[in-house]
C-alpha positions in Angstrom: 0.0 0.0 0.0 1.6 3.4 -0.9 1.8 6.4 1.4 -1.2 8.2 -0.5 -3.4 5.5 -0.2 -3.0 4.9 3.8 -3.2 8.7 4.3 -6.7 8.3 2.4 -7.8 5.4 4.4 -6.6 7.6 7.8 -8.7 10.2 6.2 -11.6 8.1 5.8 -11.4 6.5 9.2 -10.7 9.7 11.0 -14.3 11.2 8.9 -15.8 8.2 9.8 -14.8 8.7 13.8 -16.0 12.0 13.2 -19.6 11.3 12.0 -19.8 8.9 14.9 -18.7 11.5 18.0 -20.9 14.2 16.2 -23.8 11.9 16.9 -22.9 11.2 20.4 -22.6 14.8 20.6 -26.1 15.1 19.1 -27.5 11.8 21.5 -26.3 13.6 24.2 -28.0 17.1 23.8 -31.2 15.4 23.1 -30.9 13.5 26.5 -30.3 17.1 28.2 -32.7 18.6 26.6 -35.4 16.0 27.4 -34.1 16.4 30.9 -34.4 20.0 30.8 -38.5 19.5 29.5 -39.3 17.4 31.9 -37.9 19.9 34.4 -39.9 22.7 33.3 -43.0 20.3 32.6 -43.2 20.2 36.7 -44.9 23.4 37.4 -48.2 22.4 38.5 -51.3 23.8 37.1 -54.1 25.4 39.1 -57.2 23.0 39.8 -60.3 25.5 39.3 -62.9 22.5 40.1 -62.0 22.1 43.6 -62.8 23.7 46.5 -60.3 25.8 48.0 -58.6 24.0 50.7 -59.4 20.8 48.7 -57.0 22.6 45.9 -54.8 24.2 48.2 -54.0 20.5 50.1 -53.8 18.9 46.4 -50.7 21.9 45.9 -49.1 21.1 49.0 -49.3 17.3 48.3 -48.0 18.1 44.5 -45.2 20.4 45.1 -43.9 18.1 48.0 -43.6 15.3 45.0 -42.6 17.8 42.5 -39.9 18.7 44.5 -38.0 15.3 44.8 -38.8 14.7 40.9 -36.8 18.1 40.6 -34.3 17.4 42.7 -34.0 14.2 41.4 -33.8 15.6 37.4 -31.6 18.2 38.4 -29.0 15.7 39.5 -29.6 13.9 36.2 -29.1 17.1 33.9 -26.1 18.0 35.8 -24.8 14.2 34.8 -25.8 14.5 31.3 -24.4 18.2 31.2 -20.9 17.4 31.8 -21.6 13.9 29.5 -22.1 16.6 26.7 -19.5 18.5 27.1 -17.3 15.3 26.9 -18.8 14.9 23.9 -18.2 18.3 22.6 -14.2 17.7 23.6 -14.4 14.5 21.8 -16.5 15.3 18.5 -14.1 18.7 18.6 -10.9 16.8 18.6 -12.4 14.2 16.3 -13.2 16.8 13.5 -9.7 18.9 14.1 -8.4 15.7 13.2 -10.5 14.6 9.7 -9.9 18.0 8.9 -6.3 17.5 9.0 -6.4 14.5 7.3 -8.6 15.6 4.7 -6.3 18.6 3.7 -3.4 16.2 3.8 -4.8 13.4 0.9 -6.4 16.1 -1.2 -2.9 17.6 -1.5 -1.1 16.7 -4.7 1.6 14.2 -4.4 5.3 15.6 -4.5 
């Protein structure tokens, strides 16, 4: 095998690394950003068809849970947040890396 053609096959494997931590990367962001919805999908809506202390014991009881779920999603987003920006090192060094290669085969040969 000549020089040329295993600089293009390290070109090709380093594009194909690439394409593969790009979608960690992505898999990742989605996961925080499902985390983040389900965060803000915990603020509890008013219930207009109850009495008043009926509603206001239903709050109590709802926040109480909604509480520990946000505590409990909060500790998950902070996981996945620092998962992501692994990712984001990794799909950055992945691409600086293709990019190199792919400068290197498309030069002509000497």
């Amino acid at each position: 095998m000549k020089d040329r053609d295993r600089l293009q096959a390290l070109a090709d494997l380093a594009a194909m690394l690439r394409d593969r931590r790009l979608e960690a990367l992505r898999q990742a962001a989605l996961a925080r950003e499902e985390t983040r919805a389900r965060i803000a999908g915990l603020a509890a809506a008013e219930a207009s068809d109850l009495s008043p202390v009926a509603a206001a014991l239903a709050g109590v009881a709802y926040q109480r849970w909604a509480d520990r779920a946000r505590a409990d999603l909060n500790t998950r987003l902070a996981r996945q947040t620092a998962e992501w920006m692994e990712r984001q090192a990794e799909a950055r060094q992945a691409f600086g890396k293709a990019q190199v290669l792919e400068r290197l085969s498309a030069r002509p040969p000497r």
